[in-house]
C-alpha positions in Angstrom: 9.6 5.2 -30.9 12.3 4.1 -28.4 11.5 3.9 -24.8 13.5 4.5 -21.8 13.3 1.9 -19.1 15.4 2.4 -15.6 16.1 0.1 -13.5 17.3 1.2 -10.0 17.8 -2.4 -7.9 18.8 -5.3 -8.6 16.4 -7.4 -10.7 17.6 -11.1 -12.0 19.1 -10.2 -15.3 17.8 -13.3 -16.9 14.0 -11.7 -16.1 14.9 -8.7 -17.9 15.7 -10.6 -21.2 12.4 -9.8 -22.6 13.2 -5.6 -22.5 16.6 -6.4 -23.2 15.8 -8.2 -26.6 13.2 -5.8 -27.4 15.1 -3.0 -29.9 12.2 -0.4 -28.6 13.4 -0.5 -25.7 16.6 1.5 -23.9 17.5 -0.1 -20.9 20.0 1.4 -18.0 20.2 -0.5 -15.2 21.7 1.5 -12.1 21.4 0.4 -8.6 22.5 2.2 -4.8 22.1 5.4 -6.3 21.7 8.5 -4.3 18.9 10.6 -4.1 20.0 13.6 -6.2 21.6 10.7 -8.4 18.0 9.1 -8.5 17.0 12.1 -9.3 18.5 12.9 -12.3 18.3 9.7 -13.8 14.5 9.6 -13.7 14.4 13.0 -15.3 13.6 11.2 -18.6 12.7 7.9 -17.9 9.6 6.0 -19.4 9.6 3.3 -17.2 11.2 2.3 -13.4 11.8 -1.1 -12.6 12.3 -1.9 -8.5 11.9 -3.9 -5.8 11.7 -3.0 -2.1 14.7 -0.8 -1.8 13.9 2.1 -4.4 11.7 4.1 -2.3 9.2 6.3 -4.9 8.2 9.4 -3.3 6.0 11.9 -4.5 8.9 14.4 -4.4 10.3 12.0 -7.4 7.9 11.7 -9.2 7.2 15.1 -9.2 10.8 15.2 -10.9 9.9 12.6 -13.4 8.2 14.1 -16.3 8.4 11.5 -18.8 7.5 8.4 -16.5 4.4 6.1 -17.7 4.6 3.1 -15.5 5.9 1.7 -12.6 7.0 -2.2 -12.4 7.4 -3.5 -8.4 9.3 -6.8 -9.2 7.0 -8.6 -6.5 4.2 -8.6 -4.5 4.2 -5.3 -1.8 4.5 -1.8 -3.3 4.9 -0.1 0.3 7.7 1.8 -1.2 6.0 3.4 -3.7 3.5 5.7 -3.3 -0.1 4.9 -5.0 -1.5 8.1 -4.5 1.3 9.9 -6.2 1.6 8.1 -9.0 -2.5 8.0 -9.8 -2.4 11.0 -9.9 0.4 11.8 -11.7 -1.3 9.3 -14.4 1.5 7.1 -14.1 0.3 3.1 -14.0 1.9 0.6 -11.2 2.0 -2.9 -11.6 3.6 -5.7 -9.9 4.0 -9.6 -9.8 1.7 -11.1 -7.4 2.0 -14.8 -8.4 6.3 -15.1 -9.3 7.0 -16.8 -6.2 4.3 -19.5 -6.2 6.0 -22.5 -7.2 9.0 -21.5 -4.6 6.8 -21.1 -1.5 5.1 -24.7 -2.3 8.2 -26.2 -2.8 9.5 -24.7 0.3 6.9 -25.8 2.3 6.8 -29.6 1.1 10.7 -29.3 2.1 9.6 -28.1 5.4 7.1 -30.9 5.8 9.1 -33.6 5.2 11.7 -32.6 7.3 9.9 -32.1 9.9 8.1 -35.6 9.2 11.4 -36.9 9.1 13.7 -34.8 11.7 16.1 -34.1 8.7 18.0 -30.9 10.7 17.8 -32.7 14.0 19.6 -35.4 12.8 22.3 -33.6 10.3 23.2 -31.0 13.6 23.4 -34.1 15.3 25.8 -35.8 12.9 27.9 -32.5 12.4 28.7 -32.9 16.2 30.0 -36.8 15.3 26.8 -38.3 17.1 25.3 -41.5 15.4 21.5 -41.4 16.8 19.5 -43.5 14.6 16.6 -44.5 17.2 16.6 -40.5 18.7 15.4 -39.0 15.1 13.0 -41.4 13.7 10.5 -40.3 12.1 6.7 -41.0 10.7 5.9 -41.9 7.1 3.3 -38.9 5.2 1.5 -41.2 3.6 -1.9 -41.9 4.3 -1.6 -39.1 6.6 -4.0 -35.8 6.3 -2.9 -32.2 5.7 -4.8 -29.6 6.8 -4.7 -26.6 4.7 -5.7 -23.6 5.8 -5.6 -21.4 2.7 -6.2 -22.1 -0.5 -4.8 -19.9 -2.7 -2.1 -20.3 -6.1 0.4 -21.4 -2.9 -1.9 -23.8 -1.2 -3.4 -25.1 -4.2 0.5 -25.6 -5.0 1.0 -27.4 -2.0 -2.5 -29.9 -2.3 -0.7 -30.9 -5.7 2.6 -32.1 -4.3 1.5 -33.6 -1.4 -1.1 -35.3 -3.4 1.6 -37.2 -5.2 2.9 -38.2 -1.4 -0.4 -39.7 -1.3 -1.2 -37.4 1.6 -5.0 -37.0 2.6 -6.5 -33.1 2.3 -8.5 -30.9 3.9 -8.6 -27.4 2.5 -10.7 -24.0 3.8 -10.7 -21.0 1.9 -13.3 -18.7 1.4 -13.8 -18.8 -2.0 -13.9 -22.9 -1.7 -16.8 -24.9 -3.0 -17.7 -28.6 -2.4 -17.5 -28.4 -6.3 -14.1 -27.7 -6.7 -12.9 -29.6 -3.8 -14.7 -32.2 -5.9 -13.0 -31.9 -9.1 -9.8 -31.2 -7.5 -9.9 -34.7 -5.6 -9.7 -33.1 -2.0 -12.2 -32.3 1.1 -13.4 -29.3 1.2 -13.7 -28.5 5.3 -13.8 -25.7 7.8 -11.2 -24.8 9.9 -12.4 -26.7 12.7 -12.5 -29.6 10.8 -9.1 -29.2 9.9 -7.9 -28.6 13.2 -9.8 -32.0 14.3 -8.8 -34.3 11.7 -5.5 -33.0 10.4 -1.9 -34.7 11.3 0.0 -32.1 9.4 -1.7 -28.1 9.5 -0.1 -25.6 7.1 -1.3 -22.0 6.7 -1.7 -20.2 3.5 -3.4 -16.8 4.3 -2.6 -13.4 4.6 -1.9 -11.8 7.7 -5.2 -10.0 8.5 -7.4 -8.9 11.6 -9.0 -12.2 10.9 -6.0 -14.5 10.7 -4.1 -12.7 13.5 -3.4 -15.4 15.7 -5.8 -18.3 14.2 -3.6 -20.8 15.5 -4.0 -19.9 19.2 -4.6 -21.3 22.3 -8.7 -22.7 21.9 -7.6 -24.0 18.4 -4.6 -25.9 19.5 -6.8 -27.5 22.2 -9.0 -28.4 19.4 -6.1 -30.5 17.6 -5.3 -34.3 17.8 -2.3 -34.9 20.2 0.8 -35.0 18.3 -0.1 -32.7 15.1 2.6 -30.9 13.5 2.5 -27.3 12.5 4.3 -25.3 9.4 4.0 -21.8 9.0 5.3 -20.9 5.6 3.1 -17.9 4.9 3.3 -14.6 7.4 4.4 -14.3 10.8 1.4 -13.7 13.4 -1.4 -16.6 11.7 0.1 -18.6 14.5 0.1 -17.0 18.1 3.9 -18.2 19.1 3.5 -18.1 22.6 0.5 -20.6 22.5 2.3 -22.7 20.1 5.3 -22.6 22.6 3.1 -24.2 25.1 1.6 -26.9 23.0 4.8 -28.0 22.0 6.0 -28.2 25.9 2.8 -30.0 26.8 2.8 -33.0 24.0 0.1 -31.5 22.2 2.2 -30.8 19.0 4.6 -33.0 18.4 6.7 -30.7 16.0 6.5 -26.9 14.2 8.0 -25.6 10.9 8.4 -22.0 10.6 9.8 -19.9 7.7 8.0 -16.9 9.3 7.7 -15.1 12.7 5.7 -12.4 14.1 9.1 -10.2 15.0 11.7 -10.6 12.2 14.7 -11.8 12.8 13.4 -14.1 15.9 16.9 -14.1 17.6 14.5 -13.7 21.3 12.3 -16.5 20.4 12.4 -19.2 23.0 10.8 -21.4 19.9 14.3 -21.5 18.4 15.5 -23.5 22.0 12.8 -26.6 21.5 14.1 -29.6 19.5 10.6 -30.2 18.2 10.7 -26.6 15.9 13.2 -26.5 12.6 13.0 -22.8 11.3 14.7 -21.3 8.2 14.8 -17.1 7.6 12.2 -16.4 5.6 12.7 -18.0 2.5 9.9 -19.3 1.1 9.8 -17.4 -2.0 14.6 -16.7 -2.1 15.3 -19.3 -5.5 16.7 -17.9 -8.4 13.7 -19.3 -10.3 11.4 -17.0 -8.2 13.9 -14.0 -8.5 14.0 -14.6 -12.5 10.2 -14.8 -12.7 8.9 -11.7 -11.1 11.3 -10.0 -13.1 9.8 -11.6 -16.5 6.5 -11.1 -15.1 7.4 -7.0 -14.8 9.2 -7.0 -17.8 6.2 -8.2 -20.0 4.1 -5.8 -17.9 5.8 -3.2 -19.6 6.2 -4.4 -23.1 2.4 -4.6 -23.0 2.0 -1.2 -21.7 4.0 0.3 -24.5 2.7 -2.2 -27.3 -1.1 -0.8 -25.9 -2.1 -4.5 -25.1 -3.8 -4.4 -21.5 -1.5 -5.0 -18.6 -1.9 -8.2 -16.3 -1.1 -7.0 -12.9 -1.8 -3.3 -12.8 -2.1 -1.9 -8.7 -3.3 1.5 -9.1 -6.8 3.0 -10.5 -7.6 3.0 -13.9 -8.8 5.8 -15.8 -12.6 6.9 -16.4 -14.0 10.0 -18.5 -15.2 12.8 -16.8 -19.0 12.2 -17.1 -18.9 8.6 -15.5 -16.3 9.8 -12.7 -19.0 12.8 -11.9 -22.0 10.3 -11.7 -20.4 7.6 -10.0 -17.8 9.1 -7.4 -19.8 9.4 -5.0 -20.8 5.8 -4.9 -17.4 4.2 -4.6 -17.4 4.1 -0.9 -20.4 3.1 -0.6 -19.8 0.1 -2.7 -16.8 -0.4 -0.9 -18.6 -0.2 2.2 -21.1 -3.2 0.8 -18.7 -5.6 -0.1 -16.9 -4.8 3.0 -19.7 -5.7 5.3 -21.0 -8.8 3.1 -17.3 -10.3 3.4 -17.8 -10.8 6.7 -21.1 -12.5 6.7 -20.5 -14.7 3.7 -17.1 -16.2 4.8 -17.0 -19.8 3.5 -17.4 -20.9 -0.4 -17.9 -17.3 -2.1 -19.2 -17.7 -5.7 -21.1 -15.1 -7.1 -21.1 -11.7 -6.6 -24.4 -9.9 -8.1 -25.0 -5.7 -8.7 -27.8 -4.2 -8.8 -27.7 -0.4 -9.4 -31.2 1.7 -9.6 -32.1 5.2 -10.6 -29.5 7.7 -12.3 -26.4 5.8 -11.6 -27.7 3.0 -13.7 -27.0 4.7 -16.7 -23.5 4.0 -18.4 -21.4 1.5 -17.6 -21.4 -0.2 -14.1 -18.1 -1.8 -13.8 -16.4 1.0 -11.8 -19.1 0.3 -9.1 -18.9 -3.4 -9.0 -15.0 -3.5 -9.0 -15.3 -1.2 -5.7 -17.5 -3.5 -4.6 -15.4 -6.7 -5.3 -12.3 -5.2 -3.8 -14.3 -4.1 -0.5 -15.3 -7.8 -0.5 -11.6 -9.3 -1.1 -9.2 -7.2 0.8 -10.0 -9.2 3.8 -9.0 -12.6 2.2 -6.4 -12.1 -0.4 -2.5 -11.5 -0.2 -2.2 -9.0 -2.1 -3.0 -5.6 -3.1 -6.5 -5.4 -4.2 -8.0 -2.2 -5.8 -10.6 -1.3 -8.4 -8.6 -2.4 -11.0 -7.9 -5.9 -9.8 -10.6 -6.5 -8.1 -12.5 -8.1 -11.0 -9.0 -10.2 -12.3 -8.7 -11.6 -8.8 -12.2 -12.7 -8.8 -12.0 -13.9 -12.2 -9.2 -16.1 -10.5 -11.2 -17.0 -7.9 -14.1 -18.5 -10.3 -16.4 -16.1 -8.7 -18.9 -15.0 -11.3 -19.9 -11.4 -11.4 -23.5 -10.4 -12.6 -24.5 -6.9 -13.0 -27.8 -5.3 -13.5 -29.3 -1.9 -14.2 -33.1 -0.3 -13.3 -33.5 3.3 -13.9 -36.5 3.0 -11.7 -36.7 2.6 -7.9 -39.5 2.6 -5.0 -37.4 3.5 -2.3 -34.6 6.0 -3.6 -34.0 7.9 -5.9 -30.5 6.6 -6.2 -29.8 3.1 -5.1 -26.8 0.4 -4.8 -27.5 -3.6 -4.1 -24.8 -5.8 -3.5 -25.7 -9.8 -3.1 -23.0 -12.1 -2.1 -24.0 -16.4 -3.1 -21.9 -18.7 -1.0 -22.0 -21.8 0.8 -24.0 -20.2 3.8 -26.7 -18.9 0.9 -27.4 -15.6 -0.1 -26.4 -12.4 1.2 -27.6 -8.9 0.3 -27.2 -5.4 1.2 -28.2 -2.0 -0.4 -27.5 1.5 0.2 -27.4 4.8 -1.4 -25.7 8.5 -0.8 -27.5 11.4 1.1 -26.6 14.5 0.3 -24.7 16.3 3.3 -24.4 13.2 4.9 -22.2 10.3 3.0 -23.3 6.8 2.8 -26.1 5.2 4.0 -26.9 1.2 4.2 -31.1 1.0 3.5 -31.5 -2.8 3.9 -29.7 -5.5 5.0 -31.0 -9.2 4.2 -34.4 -7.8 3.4 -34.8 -5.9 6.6 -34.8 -1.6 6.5 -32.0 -0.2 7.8 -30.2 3.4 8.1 -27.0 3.2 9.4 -23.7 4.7 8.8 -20.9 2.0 7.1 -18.3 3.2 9.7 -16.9 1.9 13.3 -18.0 -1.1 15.1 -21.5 -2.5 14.2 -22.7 -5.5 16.0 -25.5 -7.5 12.8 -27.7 -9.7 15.4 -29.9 -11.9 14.1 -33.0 -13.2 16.8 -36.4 -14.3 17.4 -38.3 -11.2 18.1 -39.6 -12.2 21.8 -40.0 -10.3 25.3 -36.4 -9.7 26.9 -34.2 -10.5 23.7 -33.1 -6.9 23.6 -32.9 -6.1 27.3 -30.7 -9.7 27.6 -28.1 -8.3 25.3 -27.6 -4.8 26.4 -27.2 -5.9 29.8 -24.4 -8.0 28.9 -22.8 -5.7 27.0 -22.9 -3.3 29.6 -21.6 -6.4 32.2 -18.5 -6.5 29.7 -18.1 -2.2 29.3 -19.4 -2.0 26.1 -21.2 1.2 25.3 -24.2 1.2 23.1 -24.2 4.7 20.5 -26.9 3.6 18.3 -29.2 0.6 18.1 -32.1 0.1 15.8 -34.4 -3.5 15.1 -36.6 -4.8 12.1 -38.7 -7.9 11.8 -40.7 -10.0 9.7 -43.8 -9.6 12.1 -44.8 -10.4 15.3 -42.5 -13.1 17.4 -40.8 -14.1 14.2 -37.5 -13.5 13.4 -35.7 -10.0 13.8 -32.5 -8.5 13.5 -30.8 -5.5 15.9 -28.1 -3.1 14.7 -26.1 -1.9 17.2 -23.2 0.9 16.8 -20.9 0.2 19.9 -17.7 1.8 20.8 -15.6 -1.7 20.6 -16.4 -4.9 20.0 -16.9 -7.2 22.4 -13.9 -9.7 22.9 -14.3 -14.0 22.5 -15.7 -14.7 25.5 -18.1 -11.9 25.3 -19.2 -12.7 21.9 -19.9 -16.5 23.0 -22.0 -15.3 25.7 -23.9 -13.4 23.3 -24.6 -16.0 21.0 -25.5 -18.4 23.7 -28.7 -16.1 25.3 -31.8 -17.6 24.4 -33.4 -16.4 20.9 -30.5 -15.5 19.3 -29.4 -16.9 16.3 -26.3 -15.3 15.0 -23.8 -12.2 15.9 -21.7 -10.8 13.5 -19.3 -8.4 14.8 -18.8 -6.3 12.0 -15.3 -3.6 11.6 -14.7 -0.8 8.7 -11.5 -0.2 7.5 
């Protein structure tokens, strides 16, 4: 059986060898088409191949009654919609990991140019100066590079400047002593990286908890004269503070690929000397171009061969008996992994799930993929969904354990996430209620009943006279409302937690005032998506 692929932008032709070799497969390649001329092409179309331009609507898919899979030749598949093509039961997949090699090169080149004033002193040159003693530079080696980030790009970037004999620090959340260890690095937090690093590069996604992570408190926090490269998204480094540091001595240079508003033609950064910049092109080399194409193009030879897919986006299929038993649990184990991520933030390394009662029975894997992907999505740069979730872990060396009692003391039906990491062990369980939605039922050992939803302040404190009155006093000192609040302990004076449902989180400063009144021990400000 022949198979008709489409491709509807333009995708390095070299990637495509693999579907253009393969004698199954009927490729027409046809980009800047119209809409109606879109249209008509995909009438009988097996497979679409595209990259950010095609935009895949529902109203075209709708038209495309023969299509089986989508390829996204990259990372973002904003232009297509998800929703649409689930339920029109046609797979997406993409190519998370083409431009790896690309962005670590690119950010080695930034490095030692910026090490080195390498566009300083060719602009210079260009304008027939001769300023040797102007542009001199510092030697890498023996220096330390912070990296903030440790993903297939900064794990990249560790190797190369490795071989510059560099020094590293690396954070990530999924980091362990262990692998720091075998991998010859430290393994730090980011305030040890912002203390002890000469060179900081960032390697995260751009998240509500990497949104300006190089501000103005961090950069205080930094030896005089660091340098800084931004080679990941625009917005980890808060410009204007960055601006400032630069002015005052406190950075001595910046690299930046990225920016927080794209192109940056109003940023007073591109005025300063210090700062060399390049438009956004950590992952633009024909190399990376050429592999997200193969990556797609195998992607759908395995699709049509029936081997399983390695970067499928969208959700995967499930008989009619397991979706009916265990629908109703995917938020909540969402919900679970959602909170735990952002208690357990540092050296992730097992996820464990426990399910009780009726939805024990059968297979659990469609609940602990929810729950891995509510526990990822905070931390990874890319699309994470159910099923993902378990691949990225895999990635990740996080282990996943899963266990089953048809028999529980507290509820009939009952979900247990646990969450090891460098900070210990985590746990949180919850069930559904009828009429009401999800519930969390216990939270590090202690009962609960709360709602996975809005702003939830997780305090952790020494159950004594005034702790509770102390905190809602300065909440209200800083106009934060109070909707719910509820407290368990382990007895008498000992240690206790409070739950409180507030109407926004309080900001920094608040949140250090908090965790400075006498008896408490930790705050978590907890958000859901």
């Amino acid at each position: 059986m022949n198979y008709k692929i489409l491709v509807t932008d333009s995708l390095n032709e070299d990637g495509l060898q693999p579907l253009l070799s393969d004698n199954k497969m009927e490729v027409e390649i046809s980009t800047n088409l119209s809409d109606d001329e879109l249209a008509e092409k995909i009438k009988d179309a097996d497979a679409l191949l595209v990259r950010s331009q095609t935009e895949v609507t529902r109203s075209l898919l709708e038209k495309a009654k023969n299509l089986k899979i989508i390829g996204r030749a990259g990372v973002g598949v904003d232009n297509i919609d998800l929703d649409a093509a689930t339920e029109n039961g046609i797979l997406v997949v993409n190519a998370p990991g083409g431009n790896t090699n690309s962005a670590a090169e690119h950010t080695m080149a930034m490095l030692m140019s910026l090490a080195r004033n390498i566009p300083q002193a060719y602009s210079s040159l260009q304008k027939r100066e001769w300023e040797r003693k102007k542009y001199m530079g510092i030697e890498i080696k023996g220096k330390t590079l912070g990296i903030i980030g440790f993903g297939k790009i900064g794990a990249e970037v560790a190797h190369r400047a490795k071989g510059q004999r560099m020094e590293i620090i690396a954070y990530d959340p999924f980091m362990t002593k262990e692998k720091a260890d075998k991998l010859g690095i430290k393994c730090g937090s980011v305030d040890d990286i912002l203390r002890n690093a000469d060179f900081i590069t960032v390697h995260t996604p751009l998240i509500k908890q990497t949104r300006h992570m190089l501000n103005k408190d961090a950069f205080a926090k930094m030896k005089d004269g660091v340098r800084i490269l931004n080679c990941a998204r625009g917005g980890i480094i808060e410009e204007c503070a960055l601006l400032e540091a630069i002015k005052s001595g406190k950075v001595a240079g910046a690299a930046l690929d990225v920016f927080e508003n794209e192109p940056p033609f109003d940023s007073p950064l591109l005025e300063l000397p210090q700062v060399i910049t390049t438009p956004h092109l950590g992952g633009s080399t024909v190399e990376a171009q050429e592999n997200v194409a193969t990556d797609i193009s195998h992607d759908v030879i395995k699709f049509f061969n029936g081997d399983v897919v390695l970067h499928p986006v969208n959700l995967p299929a499930m008989d009619k008996e397991t979706m009916h038993r265990l629908s109703p649990y995917f938020e909540l184990a969402e919900k679970l992994g959602e909170w735990l991520s952002q208690l357990a933030a540092e050296g992730i390394r097992e996820i464990r799930l426990t399910a009780f009662g009726k939805i024990a029975e059968g297979d659990l894997s469609p609940l602990t993929r929810h729950a891995a992907k509510g526990l990822l999505q905070n931390f990874i740069d890319e699309e994470v969904n159910d099923v993902n979730a378990l691949f990225l872990a895999g990635q990740r060396d996080i282990a996943i354990q899963e266990t089953k009692s048809t028999h529980s003391r507290e509820k009939s039906n009952l979900l247990a996430v646990e969450v090891v990491s460098n900070d210990g062990v985590h746990s949180i369980s919850g069930t559904v209620l009828e009429g009401i939605g999800p519930r969390i039922v216990k939270i590090d050992g202690y009962n609960a009943d709360l709602a996975p939803e809005g702003h939830i302040l997780f305090i952790r404190h020494h159950d004594k006279p005034g702790a509770i009155g102390r905190m809602g006093s300065l909440l209200g000192d800083h106009d934060i409302n109070i909707a719910t609040m509820q407290v368990d302990r382990r007895g008498q004076g000992g240690e206790a937690i409070m739950l409180l449902s507030v109407d926004k989180h309080p900001d920094d400063e608040a949140l250090e005032k908090l965790r400075a009144l006498p008896n408490i021990e930790k705050v978590y400000p907890i958000d859901f998506n």
